[in-house]
C-alpha positions as a LaTeX table, in Angstrom:
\begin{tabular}{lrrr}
\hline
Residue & $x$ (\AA) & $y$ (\AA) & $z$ (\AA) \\
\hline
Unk1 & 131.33 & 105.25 & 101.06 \\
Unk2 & 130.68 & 108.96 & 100.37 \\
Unk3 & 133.16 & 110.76 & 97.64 \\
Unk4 & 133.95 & 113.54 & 100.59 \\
Unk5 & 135.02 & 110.35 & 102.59 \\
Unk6 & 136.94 & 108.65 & 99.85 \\
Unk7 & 138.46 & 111.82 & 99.21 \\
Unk8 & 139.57 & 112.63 & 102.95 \\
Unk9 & 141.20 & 108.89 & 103.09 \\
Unk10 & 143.20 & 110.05 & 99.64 \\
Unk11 & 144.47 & 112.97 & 101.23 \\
Unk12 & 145.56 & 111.54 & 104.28 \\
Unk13 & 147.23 & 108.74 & 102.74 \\
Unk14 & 148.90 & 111.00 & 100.36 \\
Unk15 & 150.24 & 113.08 & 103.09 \\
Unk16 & 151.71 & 109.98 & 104.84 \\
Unk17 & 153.32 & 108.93 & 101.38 \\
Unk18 & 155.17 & 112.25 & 101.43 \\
Unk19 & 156.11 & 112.15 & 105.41 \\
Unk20 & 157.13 & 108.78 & 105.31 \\
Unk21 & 160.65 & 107.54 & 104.64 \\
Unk22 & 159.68 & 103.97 & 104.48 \\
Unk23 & 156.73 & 102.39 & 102.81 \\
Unk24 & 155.33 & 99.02 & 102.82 \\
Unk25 & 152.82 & 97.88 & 101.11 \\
Unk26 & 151.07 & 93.79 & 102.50 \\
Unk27 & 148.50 & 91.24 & 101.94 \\
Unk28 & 146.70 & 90.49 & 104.90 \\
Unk29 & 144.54 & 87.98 & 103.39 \\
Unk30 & 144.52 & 85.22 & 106.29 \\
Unk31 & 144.90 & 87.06 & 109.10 \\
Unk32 & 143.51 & 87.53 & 112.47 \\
Unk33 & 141.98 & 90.36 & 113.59 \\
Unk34 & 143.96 & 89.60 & 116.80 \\
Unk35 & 146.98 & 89.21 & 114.96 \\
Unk36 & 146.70 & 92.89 & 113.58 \\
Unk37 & 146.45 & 94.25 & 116.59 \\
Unk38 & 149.18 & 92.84 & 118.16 \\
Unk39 & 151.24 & 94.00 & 114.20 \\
Unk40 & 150.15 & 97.66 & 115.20 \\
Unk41 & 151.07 & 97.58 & 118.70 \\
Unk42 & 154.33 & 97.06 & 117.44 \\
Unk43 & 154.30 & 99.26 & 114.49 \\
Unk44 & 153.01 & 101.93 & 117.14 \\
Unk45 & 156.26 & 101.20 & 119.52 \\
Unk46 & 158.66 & 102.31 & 116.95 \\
Unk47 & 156.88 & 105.79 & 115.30 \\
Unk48 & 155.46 & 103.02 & 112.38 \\
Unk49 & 151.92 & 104.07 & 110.83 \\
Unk50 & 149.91 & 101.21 & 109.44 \\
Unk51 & 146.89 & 102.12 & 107.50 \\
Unk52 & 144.40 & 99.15 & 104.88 \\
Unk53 & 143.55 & 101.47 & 102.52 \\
Unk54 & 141.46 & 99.99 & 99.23 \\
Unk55 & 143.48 & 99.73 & 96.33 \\
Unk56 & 141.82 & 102.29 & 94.49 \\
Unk57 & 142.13 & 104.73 & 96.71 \\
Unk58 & 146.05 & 104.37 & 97.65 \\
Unk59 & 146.47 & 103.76 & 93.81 \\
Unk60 & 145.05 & 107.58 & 93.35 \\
Unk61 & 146.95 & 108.73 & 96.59 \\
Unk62 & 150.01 & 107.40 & 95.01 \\
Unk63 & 149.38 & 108.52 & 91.21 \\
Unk64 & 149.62 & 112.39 & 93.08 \\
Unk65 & 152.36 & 112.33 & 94.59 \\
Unk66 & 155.85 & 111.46 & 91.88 \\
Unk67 & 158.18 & 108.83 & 92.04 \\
Unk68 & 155.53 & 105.13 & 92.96 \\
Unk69 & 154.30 & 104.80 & 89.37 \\
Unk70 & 156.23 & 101.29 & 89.49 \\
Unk71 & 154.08 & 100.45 & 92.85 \\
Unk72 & 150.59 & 101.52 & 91.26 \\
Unk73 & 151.09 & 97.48 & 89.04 \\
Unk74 & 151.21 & 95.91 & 92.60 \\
Unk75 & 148.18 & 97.01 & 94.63 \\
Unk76 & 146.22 & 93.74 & 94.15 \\
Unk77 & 144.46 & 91.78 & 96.31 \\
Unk78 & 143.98 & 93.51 & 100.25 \\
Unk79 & 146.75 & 96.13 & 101.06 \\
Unk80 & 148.04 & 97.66 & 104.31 \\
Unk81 & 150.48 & 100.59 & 103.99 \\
Unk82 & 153.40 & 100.80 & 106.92 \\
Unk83 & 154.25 & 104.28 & 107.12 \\
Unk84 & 158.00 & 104.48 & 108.32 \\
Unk85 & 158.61 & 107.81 & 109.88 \\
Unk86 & 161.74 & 107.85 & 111.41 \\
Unk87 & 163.60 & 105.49 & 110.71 \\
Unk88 & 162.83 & 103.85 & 107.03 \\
Unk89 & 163.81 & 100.03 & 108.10 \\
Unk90 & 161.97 & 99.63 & 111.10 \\
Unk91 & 158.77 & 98.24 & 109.20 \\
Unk92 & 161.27 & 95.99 & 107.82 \\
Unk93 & 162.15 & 94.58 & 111.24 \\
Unk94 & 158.97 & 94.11 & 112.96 \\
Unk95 & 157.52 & 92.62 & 109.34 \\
Unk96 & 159.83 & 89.80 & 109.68 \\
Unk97 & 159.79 & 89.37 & 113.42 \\
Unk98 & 155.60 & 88.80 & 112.87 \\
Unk99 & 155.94 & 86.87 & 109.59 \\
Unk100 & 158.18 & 84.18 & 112.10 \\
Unk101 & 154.99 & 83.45 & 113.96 \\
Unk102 & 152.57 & 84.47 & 111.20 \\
Unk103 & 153.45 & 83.67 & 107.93 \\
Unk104 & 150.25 & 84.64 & 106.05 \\
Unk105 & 151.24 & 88.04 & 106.04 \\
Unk106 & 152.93 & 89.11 & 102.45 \\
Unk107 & 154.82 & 91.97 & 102.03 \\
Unk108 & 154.26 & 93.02 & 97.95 \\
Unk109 & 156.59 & 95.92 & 97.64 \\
Unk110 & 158.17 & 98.19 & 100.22 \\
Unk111 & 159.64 & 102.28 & 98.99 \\
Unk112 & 162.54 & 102.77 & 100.75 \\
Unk113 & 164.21 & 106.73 & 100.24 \\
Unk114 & 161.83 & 106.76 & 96.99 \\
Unk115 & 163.25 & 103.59 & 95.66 \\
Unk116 & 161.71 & 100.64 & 95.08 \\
Unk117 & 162.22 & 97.02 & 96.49 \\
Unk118 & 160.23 & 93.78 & 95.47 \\
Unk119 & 158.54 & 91.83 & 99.16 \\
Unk120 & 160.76 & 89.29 & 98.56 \\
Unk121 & 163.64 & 91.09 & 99.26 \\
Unk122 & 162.42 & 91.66 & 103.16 \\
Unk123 & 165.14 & 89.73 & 104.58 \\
Unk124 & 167.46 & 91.55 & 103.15 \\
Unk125 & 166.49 & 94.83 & 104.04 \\
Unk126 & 165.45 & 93.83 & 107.62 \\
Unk127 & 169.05 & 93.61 & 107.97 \\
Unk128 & 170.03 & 97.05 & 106.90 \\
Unk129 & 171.47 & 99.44 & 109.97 \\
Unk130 & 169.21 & 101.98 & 110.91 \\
Unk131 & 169.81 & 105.57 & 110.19 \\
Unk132 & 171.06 & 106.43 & 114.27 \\
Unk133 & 173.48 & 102.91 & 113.60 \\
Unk134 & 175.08 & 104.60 & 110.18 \\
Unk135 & 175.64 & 107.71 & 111.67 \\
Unk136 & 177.25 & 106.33 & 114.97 \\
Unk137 & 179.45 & 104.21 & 112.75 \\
Unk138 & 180.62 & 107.44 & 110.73 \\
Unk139 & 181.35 & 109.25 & 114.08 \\
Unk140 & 183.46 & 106.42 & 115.31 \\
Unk141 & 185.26 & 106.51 & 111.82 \\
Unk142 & 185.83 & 110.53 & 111.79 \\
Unk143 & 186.96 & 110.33 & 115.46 \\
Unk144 & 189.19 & 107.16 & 115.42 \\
Unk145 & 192.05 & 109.26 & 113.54 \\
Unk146 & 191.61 & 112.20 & 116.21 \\
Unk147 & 192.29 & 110.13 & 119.28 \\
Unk148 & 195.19 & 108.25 & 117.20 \\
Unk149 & 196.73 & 111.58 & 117.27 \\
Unk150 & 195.67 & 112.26 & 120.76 \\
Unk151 & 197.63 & 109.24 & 121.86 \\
Unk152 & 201.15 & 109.80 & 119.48 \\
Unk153 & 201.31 & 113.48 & 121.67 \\
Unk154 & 200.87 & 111.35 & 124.78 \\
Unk155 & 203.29 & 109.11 & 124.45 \\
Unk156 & 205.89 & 111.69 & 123.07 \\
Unk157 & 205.38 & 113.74 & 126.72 \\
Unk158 & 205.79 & 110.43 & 128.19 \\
Unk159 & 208.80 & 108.70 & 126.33 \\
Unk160 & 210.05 & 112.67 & 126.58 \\
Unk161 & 209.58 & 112.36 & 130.72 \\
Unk162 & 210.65 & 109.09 & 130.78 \\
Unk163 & 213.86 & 110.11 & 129.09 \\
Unk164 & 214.40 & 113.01 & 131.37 \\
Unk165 & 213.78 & 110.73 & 134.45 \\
Unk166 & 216.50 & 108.40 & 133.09 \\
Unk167 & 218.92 & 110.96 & 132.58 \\
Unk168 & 217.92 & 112.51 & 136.31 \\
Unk169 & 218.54 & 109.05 & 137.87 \\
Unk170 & 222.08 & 108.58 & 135.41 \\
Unk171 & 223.50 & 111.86 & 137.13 \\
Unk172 & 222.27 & 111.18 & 140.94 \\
Unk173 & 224.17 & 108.06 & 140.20 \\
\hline
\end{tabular}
């Protein structure tokens, strides 16, 4: 491999390191070609880039950008980098639902928010809420208290009408 091509792969993986919210870095060793293709597919559904880059190469890609000098120890052996864009779990979730049928894949470290997790932690983490699932969960928090209120003035106007209809009927009487 040329140094202008070694040096284009740096750069690109160096600009997915700093796009990417999620990172996770996996042996491979074992696995099907088929296999792969069927792991991207599914990375591709959910916004996931998945990239085997040689260890040098992500180790310099890393080294340039701050924060994975506790990842550069770990690039041994094959690596594939999943690139979560969106949402920084969802590499986490379709990891596990392939290692189920496949378990030759190993996940080494994952970056999550610029902090680091150890592979064996992946069930753990597959588990997490996604970011649309946190903020949904806040709305319905900040808005419970509004339509508590909502329902206290409703049921004043209606006790109040009720009251007032009682008091109607009381005198027709």
């Amino acid at each position: 491999m040329k140094r202008s091509e070694k040096e284009q792969i740096i750069a690109e993986v160096k600009e997915k390191v700093a796009r990417a919210k999620g990172l996770y870095f996996a042996d491979f060793t074992g696995i099907t070609v088929e296999q792969i293709n069927e792991l991207r597919r599914e990375f591709r559904k959910s916004n996931v880039g998945y990239q085997v880059v040689k260890n040098t190469l992500a180790r310099k890609a890393l080294e340039s950008v701050t924060g994975y000098d506790s990842v550069l120890d770990r690039l041994e052996r094959p690596t594939a980098i999943a690139f979560g864009y969106d949402d920084p779990v969802a590499p986490a979730r379709i990891i596990k639902k392939f290692r189920e049928k496949n378990e030759k894949l190993t996940l080494k470290v994952c970056v999550i928010e610029h902090e680091v997790f150890d592979g064996s932690r992946l069930d753990e983490i597959a588990k997490l809420p996604s970011r649309s699932e946190i903020i949904a969960g806040i709305l319905g928090t900040i808005q419970a208290p509004a339509q508590g209120i909502v329902g206290a003035i409703n049921a004043v106007m209606r006790d109040l009408v009720s009251v007032i209809d009682a008091i109607e009927k009381q005198k027709a009487a």
